[in-house]
C-alpha positions in Angstrom: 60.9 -77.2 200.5 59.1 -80.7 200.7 59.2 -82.8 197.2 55.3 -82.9 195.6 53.8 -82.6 192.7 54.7 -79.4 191.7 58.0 -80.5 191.4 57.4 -82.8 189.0 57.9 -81.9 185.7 57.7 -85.0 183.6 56.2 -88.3 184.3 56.8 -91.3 181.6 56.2 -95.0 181.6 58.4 -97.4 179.7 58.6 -100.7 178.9 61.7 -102.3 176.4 61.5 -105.7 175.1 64.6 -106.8 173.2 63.2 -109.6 170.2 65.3 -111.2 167.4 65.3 -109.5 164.6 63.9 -112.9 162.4 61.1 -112.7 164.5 59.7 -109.6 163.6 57.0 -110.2 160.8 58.6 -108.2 158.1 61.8 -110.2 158.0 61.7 -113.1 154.8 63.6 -116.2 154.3 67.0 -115.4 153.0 67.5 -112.4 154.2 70.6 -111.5 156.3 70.2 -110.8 159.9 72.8 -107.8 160.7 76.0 -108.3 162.4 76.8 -104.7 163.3 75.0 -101.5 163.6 74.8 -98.8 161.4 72.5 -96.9 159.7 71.2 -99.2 156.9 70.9 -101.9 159.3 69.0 -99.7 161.2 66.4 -98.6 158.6 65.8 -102.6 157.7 64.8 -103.7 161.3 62.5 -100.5 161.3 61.3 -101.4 158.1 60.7 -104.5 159.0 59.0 -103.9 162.3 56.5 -101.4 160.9 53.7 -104.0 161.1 54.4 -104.9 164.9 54.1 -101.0 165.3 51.0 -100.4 163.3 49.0 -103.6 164.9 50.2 -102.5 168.8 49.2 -99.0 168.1 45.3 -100.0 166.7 44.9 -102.2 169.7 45.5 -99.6 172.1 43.6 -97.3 170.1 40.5 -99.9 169.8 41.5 -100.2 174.0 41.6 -97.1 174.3 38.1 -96.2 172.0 36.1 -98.6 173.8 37.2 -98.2 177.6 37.4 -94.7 177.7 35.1 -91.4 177.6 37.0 -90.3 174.5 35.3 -89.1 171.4 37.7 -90.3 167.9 38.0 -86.3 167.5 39.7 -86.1 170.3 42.1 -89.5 169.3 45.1 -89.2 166.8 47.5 -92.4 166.0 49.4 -91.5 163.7 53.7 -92.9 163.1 53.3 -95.1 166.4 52.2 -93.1 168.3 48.4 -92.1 169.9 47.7 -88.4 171.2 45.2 -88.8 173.3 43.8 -85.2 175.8 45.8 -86.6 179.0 48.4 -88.3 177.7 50.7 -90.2 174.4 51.2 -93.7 174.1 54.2 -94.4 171.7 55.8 -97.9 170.0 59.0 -98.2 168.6 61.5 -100.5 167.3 65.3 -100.1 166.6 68.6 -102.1 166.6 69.7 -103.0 169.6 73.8 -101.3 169.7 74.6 -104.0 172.0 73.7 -107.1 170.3 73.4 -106.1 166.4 70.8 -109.6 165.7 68.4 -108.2 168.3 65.4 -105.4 167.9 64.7 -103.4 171.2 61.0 -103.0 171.2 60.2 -99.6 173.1 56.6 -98.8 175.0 56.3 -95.3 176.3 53.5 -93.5 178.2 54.6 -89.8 178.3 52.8 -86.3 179.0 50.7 -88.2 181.7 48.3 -85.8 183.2 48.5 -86.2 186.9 44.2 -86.0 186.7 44.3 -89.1 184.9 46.4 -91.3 186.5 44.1 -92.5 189.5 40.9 -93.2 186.4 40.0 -96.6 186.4 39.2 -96.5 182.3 43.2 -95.6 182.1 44.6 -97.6 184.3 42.3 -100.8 182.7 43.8 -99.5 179.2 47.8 -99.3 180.7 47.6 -102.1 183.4 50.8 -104.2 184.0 52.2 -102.4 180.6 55.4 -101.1 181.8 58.1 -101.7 184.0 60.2 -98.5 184.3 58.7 -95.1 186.1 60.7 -91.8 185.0 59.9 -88.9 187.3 62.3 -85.9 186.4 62.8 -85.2 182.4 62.2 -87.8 179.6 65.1 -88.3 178.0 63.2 -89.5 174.2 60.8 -86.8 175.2 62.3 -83.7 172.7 
């Protein structure tokens, strides 16, 4: 059997961008910047990151609301992440377990629908966004 599109089961795009956790607009003089990982450390730097999250995720949206055909019904952002009819766009920041003073920064465009993917409006929205293609199983996708 030849590979196609029918053996395709999940597409996603990705991009991570690892930042310093002091940069992240939440983070005030004096406080600490972690030296290991573990759960409290991880709930600050996405405590502190929820503004970088809520700001990406109303851009697209706004990119999305006036490039696209899509009526606001048919549009939910919500916990960074948009759920759009052909596809989600997600944000998210956590610790990075390698290097504890560092935030990973995590762009994902998952449940693609292959109908969309050659539209010009979606392709103007998502151009030069990611760097990683995923064809197979998403592995953040539960």
């Amino acid at each position: 059997m030849k590979p196609g599109y029918h053996q395709v089961k999940q597409v996603f795009l990705q991009l991570e961008e690892s930042v310093n956790i002091k940069s992240l607009s939440g983070f005030k003089k004096g406080q600490w910047v972690p030296d290991s990982v573990n759960s409290a450390t991880q709930s600050f730097v996405g405590s502190i990151a929820q503004k970088e999250v809520n700001d990406e995720i109303e851009q697209v949206f706004q990119s999305i609301r006036n490039t696209m055909s899509y009526k606001r019904k048919d549009l939910t952002a919500e916990s960074g992440r948009i759920i759009a009819p052909d596809f989600e766009f997600s944000v998210a920041v956590a610790q990075d377990p390698e290097d504890p003073s560092s935030a990973v920064i995590t762009r994902q465009l998952i449940n693609i629908s292959p109908a969309i993917v050659g539209d010009e409006s979606f392709n103007e929205v998502f151009d030069d966004s990611f760097n990683e293609l995923t064809l197979g199983a998403c592995p953040h996708c539960g």
